[in-house]
The first five atom37 places (N, CA, C, CB, O) and aatype in JSON, in Angstrom:
{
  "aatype": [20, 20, 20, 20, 20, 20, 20, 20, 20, 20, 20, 20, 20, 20, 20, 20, 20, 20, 20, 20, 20, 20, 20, 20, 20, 20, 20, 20, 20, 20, 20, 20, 20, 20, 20, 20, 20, 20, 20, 20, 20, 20, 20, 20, 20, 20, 20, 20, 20, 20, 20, 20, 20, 20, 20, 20, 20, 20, 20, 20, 20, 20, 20, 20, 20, 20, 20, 20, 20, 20, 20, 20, 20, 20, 20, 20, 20, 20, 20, 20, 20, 20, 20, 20, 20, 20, 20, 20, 20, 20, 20, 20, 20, 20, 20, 20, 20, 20, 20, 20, 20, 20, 20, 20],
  "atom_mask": [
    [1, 1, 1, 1, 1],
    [1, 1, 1, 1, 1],
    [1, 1, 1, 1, 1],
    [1, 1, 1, 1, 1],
    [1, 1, 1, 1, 1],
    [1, 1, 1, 1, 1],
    [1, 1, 1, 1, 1],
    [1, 1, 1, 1, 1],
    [1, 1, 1, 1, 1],
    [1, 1, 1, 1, 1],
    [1, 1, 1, 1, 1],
    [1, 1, 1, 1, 1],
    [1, 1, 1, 1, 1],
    [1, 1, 1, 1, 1],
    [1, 1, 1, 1, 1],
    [1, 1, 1, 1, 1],
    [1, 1, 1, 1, 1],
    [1, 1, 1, 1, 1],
    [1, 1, 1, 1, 1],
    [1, 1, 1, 1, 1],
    [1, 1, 1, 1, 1],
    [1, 1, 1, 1, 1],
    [1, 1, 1, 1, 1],
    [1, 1, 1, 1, 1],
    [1, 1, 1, 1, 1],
    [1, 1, 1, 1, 1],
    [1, 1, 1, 1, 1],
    [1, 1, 1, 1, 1],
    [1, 1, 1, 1, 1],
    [1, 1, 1, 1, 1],
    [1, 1, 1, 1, 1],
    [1, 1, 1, 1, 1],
    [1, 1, 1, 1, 1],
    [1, 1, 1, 1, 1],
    [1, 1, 1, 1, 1],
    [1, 1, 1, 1, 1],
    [1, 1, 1, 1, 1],
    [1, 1, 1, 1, 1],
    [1, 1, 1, 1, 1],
    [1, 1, 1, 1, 1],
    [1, 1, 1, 1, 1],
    [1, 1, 1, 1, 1],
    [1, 1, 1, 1, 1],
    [1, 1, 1, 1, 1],
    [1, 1, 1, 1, 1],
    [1, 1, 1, 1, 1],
    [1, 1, 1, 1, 1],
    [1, 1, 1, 1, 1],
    [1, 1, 1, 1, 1],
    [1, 1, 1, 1, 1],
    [1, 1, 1, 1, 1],
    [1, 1, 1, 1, 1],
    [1, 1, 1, 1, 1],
    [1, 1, 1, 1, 1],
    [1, 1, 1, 1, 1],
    [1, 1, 1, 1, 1],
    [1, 1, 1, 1, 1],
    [1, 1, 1, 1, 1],
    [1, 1, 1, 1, 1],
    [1, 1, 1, 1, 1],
    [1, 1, 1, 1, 1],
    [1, 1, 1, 1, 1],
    [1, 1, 1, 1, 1],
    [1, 1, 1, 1, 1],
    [1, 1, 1, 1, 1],
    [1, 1, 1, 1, 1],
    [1, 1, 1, 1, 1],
    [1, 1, 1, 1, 1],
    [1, 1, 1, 1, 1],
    [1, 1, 1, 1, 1],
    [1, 1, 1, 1, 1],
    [1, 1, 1, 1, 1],
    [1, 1, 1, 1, 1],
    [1, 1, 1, 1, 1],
    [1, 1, 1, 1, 1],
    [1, 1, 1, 1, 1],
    [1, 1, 1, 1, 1],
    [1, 1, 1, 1, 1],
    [1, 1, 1, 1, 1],
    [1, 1, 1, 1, 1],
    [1, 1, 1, 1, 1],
    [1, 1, 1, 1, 1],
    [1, 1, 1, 1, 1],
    [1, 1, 1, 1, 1],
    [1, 1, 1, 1, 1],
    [1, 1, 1, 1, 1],
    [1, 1, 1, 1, 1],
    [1, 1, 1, 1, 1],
    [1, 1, 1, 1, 1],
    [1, 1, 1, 1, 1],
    [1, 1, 1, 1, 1],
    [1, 1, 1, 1, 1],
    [1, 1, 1, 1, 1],
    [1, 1, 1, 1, 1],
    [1, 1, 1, 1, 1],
    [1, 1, 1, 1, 1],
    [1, 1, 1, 1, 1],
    [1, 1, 1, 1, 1],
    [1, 1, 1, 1, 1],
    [1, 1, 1, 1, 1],
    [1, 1, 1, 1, 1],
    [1, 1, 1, 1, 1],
    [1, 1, 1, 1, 1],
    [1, 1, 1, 1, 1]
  ],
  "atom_positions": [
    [[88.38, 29.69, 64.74], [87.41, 29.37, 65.77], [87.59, 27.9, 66.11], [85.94, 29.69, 65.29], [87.76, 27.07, 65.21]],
    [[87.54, 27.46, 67.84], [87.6, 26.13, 67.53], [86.81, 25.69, 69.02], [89.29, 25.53, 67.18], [86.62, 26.35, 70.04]],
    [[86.47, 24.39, 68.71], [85.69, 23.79, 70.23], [85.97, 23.43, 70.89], [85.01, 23.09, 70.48], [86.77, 22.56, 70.58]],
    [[85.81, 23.54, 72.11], [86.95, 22.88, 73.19], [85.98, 22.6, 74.06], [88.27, 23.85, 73.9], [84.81, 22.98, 74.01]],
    [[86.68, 21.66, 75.17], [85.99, 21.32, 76.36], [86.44, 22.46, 77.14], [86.31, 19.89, 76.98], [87.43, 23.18, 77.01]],
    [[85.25, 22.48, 78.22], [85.75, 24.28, 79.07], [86.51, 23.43, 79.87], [84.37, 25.62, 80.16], [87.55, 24.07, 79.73]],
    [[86.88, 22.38, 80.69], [87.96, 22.34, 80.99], [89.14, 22.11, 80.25], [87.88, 21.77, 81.67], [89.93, 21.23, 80.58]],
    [[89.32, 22.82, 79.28], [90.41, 23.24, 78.68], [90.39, 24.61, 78.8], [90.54, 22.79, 77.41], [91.49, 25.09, 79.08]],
    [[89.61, 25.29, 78.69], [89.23, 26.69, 78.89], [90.5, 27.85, 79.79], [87.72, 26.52, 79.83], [90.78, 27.68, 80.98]],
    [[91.01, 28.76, 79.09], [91.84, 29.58, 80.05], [91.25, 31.25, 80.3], [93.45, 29.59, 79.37], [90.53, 31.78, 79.45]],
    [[91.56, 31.82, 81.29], [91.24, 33.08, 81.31], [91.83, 34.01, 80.12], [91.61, 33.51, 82.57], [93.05, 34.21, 80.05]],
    [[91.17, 34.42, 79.43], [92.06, 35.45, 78.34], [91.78, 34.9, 76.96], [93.9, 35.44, 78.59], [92.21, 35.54, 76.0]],
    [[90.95, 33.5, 76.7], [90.47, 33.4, 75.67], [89.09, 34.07, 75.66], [90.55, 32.15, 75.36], [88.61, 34.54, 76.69]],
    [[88.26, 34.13, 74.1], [87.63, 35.29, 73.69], [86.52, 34.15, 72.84], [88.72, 36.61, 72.76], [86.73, 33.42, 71.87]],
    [[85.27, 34.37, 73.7], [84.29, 33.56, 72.73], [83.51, 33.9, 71.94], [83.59, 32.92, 73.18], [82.5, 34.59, 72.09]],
    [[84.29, 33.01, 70.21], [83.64, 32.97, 69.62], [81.87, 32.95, 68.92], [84.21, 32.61, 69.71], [81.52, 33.62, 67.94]],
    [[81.11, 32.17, 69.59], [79.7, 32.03, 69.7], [79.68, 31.89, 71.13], [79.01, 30.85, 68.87], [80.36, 31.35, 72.0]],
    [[78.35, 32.75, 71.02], [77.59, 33.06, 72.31], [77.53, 30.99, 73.28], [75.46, 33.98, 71.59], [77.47, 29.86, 72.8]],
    [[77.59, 31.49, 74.62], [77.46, 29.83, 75.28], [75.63, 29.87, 75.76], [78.85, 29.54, 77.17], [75.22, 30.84, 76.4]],
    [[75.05, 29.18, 75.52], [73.91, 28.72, 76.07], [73.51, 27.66, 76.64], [73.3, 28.8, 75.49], [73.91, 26.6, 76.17]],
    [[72.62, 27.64, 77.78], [72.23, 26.62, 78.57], [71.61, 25.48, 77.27], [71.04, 27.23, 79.84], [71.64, 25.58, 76.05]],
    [[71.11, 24.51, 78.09], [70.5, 23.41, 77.34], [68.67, 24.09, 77.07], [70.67, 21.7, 78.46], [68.06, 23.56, 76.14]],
    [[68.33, 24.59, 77.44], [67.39, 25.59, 76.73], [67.24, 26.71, 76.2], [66.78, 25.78, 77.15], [66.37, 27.58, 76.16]],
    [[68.42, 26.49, 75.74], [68.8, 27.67, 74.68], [69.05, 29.05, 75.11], [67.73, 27.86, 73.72], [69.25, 29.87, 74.22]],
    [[69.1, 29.63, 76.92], [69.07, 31.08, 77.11], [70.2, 31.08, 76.93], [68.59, 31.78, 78.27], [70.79, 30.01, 77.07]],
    [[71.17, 32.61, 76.43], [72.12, 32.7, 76.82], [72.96, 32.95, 78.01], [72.2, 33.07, 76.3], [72.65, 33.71, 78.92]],
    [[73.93, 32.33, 77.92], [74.85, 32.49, 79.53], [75.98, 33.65, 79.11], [75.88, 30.68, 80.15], [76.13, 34.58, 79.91]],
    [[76.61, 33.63, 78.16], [77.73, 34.32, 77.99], [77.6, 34.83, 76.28], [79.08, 33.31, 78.44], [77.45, 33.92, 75.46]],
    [[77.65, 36.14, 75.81], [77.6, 36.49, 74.37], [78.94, 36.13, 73.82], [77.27, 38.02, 74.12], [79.91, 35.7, 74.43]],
    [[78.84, 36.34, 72.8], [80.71, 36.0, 71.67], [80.7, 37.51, 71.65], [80.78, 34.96, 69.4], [79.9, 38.44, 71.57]],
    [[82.8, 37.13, 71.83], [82.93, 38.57, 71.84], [84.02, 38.85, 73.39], [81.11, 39.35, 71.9], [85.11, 39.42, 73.48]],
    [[83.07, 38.11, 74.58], [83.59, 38.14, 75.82], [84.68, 37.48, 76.14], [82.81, 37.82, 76.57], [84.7, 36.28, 75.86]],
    [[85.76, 38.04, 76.75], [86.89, 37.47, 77.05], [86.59, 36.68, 78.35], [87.99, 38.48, 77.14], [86.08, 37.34, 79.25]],
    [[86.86, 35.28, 78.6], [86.57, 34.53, 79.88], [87.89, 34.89, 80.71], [86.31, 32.79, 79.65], [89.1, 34.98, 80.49]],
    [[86.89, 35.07, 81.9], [87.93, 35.05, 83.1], [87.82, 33.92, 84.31], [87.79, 36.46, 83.82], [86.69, 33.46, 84.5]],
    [[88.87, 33.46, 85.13], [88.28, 32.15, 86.0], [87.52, 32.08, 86.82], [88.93, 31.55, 86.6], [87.42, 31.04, 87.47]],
    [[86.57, 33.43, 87.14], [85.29, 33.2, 87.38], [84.31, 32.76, 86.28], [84.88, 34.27, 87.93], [83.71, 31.7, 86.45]],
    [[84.18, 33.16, 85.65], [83.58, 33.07, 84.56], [82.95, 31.34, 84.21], [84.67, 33.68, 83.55], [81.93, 30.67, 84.09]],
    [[84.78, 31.29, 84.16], [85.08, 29.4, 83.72], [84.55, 29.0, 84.18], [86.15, 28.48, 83.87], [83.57, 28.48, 83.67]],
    [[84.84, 28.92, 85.88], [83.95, 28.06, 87.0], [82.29, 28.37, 86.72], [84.4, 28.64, 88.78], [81.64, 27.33, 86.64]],
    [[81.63, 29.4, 86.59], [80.26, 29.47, 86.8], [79.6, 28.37, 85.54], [79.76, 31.17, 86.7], [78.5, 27.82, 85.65]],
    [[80.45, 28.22, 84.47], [79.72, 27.73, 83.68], [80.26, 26.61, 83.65], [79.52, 28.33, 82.6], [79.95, 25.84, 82.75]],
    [[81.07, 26.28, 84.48], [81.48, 25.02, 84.55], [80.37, 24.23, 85.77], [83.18, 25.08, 84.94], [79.88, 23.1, 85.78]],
    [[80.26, 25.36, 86.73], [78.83, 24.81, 87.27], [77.66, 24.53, 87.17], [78.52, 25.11, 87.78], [77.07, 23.65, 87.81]],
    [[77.15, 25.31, 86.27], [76.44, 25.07, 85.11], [76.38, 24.02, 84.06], [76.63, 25.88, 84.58], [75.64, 23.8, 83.1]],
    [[77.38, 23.47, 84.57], [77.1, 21.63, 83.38], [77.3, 22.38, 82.27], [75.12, 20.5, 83.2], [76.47, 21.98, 81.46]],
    [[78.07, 23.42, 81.69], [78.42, 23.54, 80.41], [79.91, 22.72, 80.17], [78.43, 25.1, 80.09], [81.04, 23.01, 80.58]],
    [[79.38, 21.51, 79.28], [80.4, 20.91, 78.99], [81.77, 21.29, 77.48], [79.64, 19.7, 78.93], [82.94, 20.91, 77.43]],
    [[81.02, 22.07, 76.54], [81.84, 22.83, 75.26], [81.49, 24.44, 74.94], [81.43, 21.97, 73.79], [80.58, 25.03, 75.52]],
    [[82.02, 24.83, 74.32], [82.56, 26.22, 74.3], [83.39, 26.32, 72.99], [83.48, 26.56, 75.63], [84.01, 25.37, 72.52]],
    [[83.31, 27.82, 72.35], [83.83, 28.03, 71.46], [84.46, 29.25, 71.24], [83.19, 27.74, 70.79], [83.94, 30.36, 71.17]],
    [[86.23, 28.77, 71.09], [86.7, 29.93, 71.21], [87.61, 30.95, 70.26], [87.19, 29.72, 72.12], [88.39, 30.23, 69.64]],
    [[87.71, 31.65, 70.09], [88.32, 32.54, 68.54], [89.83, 31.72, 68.53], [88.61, 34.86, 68.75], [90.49, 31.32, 69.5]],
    [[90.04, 31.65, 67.5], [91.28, 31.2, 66.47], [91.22, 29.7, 66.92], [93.04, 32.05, 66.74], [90.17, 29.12, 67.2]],
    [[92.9, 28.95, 66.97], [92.25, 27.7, 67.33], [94.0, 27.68, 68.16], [91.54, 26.33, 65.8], [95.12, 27.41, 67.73]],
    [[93.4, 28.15, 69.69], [94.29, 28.11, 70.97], [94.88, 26.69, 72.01], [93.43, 28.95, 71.86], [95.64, 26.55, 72.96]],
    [[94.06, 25.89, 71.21], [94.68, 24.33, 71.69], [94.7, 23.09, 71.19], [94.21, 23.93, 72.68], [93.63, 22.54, 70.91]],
    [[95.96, 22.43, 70.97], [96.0, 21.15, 70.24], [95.19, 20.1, 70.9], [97.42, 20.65, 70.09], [95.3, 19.42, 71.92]],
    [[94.18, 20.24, 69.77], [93.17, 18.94, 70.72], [93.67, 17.56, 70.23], [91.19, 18.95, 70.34], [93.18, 16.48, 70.54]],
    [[95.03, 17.85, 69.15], [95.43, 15.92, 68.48], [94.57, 16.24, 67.23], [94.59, 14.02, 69.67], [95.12, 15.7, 66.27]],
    [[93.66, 16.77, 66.93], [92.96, 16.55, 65.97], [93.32, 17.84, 64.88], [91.5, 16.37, 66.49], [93.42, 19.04, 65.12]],
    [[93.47, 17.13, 63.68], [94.33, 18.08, 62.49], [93.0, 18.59, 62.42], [95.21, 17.38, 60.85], [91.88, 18.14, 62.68]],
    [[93.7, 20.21, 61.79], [92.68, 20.93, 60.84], [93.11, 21.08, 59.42], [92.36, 22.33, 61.34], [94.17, 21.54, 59.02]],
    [[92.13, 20.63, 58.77], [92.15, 20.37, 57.48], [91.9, 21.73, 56.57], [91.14, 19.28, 57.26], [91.15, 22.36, 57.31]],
    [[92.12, 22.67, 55.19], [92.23, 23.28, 54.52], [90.96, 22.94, 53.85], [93.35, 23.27, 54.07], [90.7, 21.74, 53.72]],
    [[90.05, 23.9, 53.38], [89.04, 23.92, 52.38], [89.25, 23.16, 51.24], [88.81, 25.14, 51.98], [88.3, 22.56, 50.72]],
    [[90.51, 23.1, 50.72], [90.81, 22.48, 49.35], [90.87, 20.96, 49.78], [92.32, 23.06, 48.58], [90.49, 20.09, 49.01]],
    [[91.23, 20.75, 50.7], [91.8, 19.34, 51.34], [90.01, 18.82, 51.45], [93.0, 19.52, 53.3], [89.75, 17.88, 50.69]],
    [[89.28, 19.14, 51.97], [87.8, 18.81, 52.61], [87.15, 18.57, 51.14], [86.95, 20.25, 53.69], [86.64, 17.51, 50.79]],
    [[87.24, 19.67, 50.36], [86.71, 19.81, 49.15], [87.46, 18.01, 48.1], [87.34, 21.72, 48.54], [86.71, 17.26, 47.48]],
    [[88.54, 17.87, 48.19], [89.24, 16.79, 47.95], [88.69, 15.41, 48.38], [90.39, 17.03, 48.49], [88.46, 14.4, 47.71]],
    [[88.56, 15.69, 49.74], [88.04, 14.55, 50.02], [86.43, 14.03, 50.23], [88.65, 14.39, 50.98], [86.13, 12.86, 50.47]],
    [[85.67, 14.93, 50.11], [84.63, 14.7, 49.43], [84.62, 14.4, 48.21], [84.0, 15.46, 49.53], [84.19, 13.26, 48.03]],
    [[84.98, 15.06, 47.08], [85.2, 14.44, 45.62], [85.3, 12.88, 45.34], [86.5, 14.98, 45.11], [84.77, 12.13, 44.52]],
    [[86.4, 12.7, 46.57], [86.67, 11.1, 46.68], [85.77, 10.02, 46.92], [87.45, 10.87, 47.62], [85.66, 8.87, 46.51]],
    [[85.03, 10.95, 47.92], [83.86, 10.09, 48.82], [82.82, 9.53, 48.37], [83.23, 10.76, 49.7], [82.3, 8.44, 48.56]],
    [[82.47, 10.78, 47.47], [81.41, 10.63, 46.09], [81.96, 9.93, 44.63], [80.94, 12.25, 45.62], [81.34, 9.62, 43.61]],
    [[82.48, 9.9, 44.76], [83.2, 9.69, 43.42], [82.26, 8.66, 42.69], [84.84, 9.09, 43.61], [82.25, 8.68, 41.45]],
    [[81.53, 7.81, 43.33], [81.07, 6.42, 42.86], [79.63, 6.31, 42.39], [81.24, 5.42, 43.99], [79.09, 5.48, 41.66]],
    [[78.94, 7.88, 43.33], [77.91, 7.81, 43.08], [77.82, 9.49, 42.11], [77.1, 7.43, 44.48], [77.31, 10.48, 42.62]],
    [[78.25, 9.51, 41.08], [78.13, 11.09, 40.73], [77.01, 11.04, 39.42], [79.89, 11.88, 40.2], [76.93, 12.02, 38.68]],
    [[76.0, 9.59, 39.14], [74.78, 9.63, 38.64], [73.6, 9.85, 39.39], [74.63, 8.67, 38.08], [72.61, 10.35, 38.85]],
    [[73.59, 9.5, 40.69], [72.69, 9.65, 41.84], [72.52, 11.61, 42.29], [73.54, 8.56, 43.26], [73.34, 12.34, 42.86]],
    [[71.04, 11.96, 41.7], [71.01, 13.43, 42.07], [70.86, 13.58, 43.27], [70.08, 14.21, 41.51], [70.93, 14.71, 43.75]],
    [[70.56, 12.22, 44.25], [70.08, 12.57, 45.88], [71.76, 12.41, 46.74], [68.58, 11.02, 46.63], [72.05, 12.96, 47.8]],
    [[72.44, 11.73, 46.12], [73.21, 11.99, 46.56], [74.26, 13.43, 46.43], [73.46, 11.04, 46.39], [74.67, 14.15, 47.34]],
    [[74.54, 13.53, 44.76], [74.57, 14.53, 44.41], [74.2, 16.27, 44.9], [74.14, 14.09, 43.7], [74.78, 17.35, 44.78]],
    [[72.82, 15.75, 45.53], [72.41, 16.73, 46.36], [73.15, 17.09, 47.97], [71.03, 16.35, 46.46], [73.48, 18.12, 48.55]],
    [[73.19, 15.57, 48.29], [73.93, 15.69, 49.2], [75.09, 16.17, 49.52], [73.97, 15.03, 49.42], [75.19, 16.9, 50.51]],
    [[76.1, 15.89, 48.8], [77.3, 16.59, 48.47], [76.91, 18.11, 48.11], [78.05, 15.83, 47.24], [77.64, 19.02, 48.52]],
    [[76.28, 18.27, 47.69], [76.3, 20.34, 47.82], [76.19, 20.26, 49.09], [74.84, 21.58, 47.07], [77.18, 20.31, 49.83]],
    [[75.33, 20.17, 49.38], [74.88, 20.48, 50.93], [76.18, 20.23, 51.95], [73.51, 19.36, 51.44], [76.43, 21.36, 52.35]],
    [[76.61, 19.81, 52.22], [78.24, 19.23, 52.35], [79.28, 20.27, 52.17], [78.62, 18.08, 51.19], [80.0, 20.87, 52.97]],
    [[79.14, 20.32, 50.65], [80.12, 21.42, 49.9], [79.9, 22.72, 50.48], [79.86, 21.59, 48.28], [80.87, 23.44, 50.69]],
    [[78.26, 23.24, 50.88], [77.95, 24.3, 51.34], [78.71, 24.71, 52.75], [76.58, 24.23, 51.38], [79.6, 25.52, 53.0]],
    [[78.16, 24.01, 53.35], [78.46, 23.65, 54.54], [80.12, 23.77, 55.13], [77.94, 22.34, 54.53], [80.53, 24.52, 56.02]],
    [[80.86, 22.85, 54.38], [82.24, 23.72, 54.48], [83.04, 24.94, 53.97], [82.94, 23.08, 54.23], [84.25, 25.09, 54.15]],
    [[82.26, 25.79, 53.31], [82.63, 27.08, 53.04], [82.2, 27.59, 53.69], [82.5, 27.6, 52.11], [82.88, 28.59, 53.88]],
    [[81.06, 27.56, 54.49], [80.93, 28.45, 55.74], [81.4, 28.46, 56.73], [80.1, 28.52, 56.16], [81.37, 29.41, 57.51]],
    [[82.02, 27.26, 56.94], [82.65, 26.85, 57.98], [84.36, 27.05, 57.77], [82.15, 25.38, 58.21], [85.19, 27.02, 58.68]],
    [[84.7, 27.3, 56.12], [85.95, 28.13, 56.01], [86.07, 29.39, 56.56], [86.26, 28.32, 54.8], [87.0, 29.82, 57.24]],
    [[84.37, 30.37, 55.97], [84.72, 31.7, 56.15], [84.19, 31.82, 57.47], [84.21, 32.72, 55.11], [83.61, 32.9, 57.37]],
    [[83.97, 31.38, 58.77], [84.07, 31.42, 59.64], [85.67, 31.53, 60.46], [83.3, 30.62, 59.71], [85.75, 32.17, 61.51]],
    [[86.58, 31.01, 60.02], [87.48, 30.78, 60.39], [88.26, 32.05, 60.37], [87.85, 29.77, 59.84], [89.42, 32.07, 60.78]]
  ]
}
């Protein structure tokens, strides 16, 4: 799954999460394959991001491996691993990118 600006957007990609206005209705469910009508309406719509199944364009920006994320948090914390608020923090963190693995 990955985020893109809809002008990156092509006909024949397949969205991941549903797109919604800035008050939350939905415009488009996940699931739907966009077509360049589609693009344009919600491009008229001031929808500026979008999310689309697998990850269909080099945005420059690496994707990193669960073990790699998990790594570098370890690192991050490393200094504070007597602190339980931080401590806490880091689960929450830790949580957070396993869902965001098994999303993928």
């Amino acid at each position: 799954m990955q985020k893109i600006p809809l002008k990156l957007a092509k006909a024949g990609m397949k969205l991941a999460k549903p797109v919604k206005n800035d008050r939350g209705m939905t415009l488009c469910g996940a699931g739907i394959e966009l077509t360049e009508e589609m693009i344009n309406r919600l491009s008229n719509m001031e929808v500026a991001r979008i999310t689309v199944e697998g990850h269909p364009i080099d945005t420059g920006e690496s994707v990193k491996s669960l073990s790699q994320l998990i790594d570098e948090l370890d690192v991050r914390f490393r200094h504070v691993e007597g602190d339980p608020l931080m401590m806490k923090i880091k689960g929450i963190l830790l949580e957070r990118f396993k869902q965001k693995a098994g999303e993928a």
